[in-house]
C-alpha positions in Angstrom: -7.3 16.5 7.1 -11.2 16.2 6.6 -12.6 13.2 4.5 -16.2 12.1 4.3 -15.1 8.1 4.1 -11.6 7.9 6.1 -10.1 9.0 8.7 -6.2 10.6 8.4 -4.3 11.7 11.3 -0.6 12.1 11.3 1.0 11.9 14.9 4.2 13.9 16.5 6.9 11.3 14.8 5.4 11.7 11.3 3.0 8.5 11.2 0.4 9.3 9.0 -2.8 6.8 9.8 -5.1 6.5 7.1 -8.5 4.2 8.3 -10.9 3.0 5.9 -14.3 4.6 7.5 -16.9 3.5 6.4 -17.5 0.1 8.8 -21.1 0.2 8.5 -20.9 -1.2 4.6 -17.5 -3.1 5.4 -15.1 0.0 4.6 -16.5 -0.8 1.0 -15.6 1.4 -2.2 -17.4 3.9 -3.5 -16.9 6.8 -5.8 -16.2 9.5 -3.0 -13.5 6.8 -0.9 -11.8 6.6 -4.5 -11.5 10.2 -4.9 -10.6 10.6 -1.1 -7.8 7.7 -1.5 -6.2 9.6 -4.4 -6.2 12.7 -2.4 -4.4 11.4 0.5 -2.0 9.2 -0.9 -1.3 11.5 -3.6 -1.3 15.0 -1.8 -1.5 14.6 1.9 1.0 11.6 2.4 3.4 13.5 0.4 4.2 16.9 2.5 7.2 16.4 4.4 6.5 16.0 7.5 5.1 12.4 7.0 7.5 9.7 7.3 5.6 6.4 7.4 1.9 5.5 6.4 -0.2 2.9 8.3 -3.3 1.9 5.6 -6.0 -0.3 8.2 -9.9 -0.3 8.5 -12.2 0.7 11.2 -14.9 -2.2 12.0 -14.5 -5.1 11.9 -12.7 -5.9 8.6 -10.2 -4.4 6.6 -12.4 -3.5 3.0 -15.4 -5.9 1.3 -14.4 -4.6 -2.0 -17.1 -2.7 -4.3 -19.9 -1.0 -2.6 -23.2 -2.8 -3.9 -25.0 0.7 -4.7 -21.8 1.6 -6.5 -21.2 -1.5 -8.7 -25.3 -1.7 -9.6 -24.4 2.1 -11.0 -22.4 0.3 -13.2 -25.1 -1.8 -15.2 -26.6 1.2 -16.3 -23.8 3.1 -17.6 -22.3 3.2 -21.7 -19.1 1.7 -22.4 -17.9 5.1 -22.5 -18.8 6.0 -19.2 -17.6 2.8 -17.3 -14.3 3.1 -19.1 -13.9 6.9 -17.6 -14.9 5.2 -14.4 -12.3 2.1 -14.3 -9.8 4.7 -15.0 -10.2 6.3 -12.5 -10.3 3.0 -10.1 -6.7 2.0 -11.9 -5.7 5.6 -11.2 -6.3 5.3 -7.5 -4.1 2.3 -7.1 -1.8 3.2 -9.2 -1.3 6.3 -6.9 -1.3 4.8 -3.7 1.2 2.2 -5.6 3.4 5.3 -6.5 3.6 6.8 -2.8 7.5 7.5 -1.9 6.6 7.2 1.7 6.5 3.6 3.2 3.0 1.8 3.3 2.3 -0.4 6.3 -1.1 -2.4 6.1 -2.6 -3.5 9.2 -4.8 -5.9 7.8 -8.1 -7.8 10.2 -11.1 -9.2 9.4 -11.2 -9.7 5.5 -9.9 -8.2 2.4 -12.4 -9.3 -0.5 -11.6 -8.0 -4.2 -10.5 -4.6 -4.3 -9.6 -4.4 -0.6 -6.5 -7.0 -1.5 -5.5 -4.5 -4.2 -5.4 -2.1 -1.5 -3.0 -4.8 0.7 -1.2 -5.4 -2.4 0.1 -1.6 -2.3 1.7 -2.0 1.1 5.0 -2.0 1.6 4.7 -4.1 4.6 1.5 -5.9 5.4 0.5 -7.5 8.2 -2.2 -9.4 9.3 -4.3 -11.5 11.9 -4.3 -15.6 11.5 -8.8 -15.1 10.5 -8.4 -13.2 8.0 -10.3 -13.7 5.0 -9.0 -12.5 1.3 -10.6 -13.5 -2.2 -10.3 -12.6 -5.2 -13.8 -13.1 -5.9 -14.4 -11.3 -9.2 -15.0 -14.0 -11.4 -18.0 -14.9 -9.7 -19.9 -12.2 -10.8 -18.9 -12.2 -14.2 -15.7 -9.8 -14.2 -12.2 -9.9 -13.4 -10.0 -8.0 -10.9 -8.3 -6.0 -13.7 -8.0 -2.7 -11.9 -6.0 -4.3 -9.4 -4.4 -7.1 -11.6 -1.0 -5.3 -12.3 -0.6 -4.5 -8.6 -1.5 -8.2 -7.7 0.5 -9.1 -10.2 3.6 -7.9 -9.3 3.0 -9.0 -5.5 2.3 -12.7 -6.1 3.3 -13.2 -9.3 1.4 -14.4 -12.1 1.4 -18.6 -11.3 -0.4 -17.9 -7.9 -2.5 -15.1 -9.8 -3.5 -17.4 -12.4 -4.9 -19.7 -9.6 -6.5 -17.0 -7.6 -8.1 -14.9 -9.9 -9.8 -17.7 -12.4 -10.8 -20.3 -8.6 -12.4 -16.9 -6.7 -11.4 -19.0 -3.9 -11.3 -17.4 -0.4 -7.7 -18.1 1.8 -6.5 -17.5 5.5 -4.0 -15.3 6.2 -1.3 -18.3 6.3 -2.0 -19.1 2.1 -1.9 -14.9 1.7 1.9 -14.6 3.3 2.9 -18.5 1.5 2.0 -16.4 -1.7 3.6 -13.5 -0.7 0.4 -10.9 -0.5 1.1 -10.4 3.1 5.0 -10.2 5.3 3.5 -11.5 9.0 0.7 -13.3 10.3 0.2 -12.7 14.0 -2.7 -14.1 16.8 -5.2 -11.1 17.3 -5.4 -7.2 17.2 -3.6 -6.4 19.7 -0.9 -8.3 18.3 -1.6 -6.5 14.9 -1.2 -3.0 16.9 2.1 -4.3 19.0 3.9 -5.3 15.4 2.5 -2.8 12.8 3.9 -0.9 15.9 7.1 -2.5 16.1 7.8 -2.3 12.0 6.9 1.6 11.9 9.7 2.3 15.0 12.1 0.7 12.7 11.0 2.2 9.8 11.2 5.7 11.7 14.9 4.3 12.4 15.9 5.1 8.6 16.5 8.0 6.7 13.5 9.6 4.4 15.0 10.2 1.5 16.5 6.9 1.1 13.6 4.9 2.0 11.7 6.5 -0.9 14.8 6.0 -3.1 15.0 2.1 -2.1 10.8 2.0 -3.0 11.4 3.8 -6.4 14.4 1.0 -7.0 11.8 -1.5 -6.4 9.8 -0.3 -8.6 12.0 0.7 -11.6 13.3 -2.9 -11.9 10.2 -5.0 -11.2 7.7 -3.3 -13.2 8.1 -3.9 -17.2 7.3 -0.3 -18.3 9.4 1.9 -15.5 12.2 -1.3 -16.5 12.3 -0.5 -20.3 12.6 3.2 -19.4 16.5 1.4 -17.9 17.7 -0.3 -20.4 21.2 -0.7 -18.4 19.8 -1.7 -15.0 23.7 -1.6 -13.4 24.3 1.8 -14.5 21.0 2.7 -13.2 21.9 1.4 -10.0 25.1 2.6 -10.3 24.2 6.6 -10.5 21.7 5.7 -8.2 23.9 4.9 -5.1 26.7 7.1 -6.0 23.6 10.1 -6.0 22.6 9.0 -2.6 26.3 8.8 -1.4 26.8 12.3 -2.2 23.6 13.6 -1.0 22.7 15.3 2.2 21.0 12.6 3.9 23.9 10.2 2.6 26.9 11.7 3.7 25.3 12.7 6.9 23.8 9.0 7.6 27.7 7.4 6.6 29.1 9.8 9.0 26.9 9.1 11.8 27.8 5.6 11.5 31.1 6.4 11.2 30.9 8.7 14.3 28.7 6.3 16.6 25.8 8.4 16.5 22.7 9.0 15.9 21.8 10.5 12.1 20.7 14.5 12.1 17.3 13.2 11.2 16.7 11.1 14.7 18.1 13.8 16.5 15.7 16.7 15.4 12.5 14.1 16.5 14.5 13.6 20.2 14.3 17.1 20.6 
């Protein structure tokens, strides 16, 4: 896996790490980490092989949001133009948001604008006690619409309300009281030691059903994939007798059962 912006290297147990890379301009966006994102999230992540994704940053923060030489590109484009270009911004989020693998953040430093789009994705994010986040949009005239809907549905609209019109900038402790991040921890060594501890429990569960309970998640919270189940308890209902009678289902119930471990640890003890 070659990128020009990240780096992307999947391990023996199926961790897949994807690190922002470009620490020189605070792992900032650009066109090219865009395109790269949507590759790996949306191809790479998606081979079998990966079980669990870690999202973090080289340097020393997380993502500053909008590269400067790629947001001045933006004055001098047509409406026509910077609508095909937000597209594809909303695009890239919404494919990292629609990953079936699970997304651990491991989140340092700060996370300004579009980087706390990028930690509202996660399935699990974690981050040091200095952290910096803001929404900081408003300040230079815009809004943070390409990453409102995931934002959105991560805080909820009372504490996005407050965040997105005040551009404020919060510690970790407000991000997990508003529910952007799970855990706040002391340093980055303890950042390592728990993203750590969350991914070996993670690697605990069976594939197939951790993409299952994500695409649950999603189905019911968000108001488009909701009205495609206008009876949520039969959804759910087809849902867990499918997984009952699949593969991974019977075999995981019968390991339990059995007092052993499920087909799927075994293969990675071998």
């Amino acid at each position: 896996m070659s990128y020009q912006t990240l780096q992307a290297n999947l391990d023996s147990r199926g961790v897949l790490t994807v690190s922002l890379n470009r620490p020189e301009i605070r792992n900032a966006f650009n066109e090219i980490l865009i395109a790269e994102l949507g590759q790996v999230f949306g191809k790479d992540a998606l081979k079998p092989e990966v079980k669990v994704v870690i999202l973090r940053g080289e340097g020393p923060i997380f993502s500053a949001g909008g590269d400067l030489n790629w947001m001045k590109k933006s004055i001098e484009l047509n409406y026509e133009d910077n609508l095909r270009d937000t597209r594809i911004l909303s695009q890239m989020f919404a494919t990292m948001n629609e990953c079936p693998k699970p997304v651990v953040g491991a989140i340092h430093g700060a996370a300004i604008g579009g980087g706390v789009g990028m930690v509202s994705i996660c399935d699990i994010a974690i981050a040091t006690k200095d952290t910096q986040f803001s929404l900081s949009e408003v300040r230079l005239g815009i809004v943070p619409a390409c990453i409102g809907p995931f934002v959105i549905s991560k805080i909820g609209a009372s504490h996005a309300r407050g965040l997105f019109m005040s551009a404020e900038r919060f510690m970790a402790p407000k991000a997990k009281e508003v529910g952007l991040i799970h855990e706040v921890v002391a340093d980055e060594a303890a950042l390592a030691a728990e993203v750590e501890r969350v991914v070996s429990n993670m690697l605990q569960c069976g594939p197939n059903a951790m993409a299952a309970a994500k695409r649950l998640v999603l189905d019911l919270s968000w108001p488009e994939r909701r009205a495609q189940h206008a009876q949520p308890l039969e959804y759910v209902s087809r849902l867990l007798a499918d997984l009952r009678v699949s593969p991974e289902g019977q075999e995981g119930l019968k390991a339990f059962l059995e007092k052993r471990k499920p087909s799927w640890l075994q293969k990675d003890s071998k």
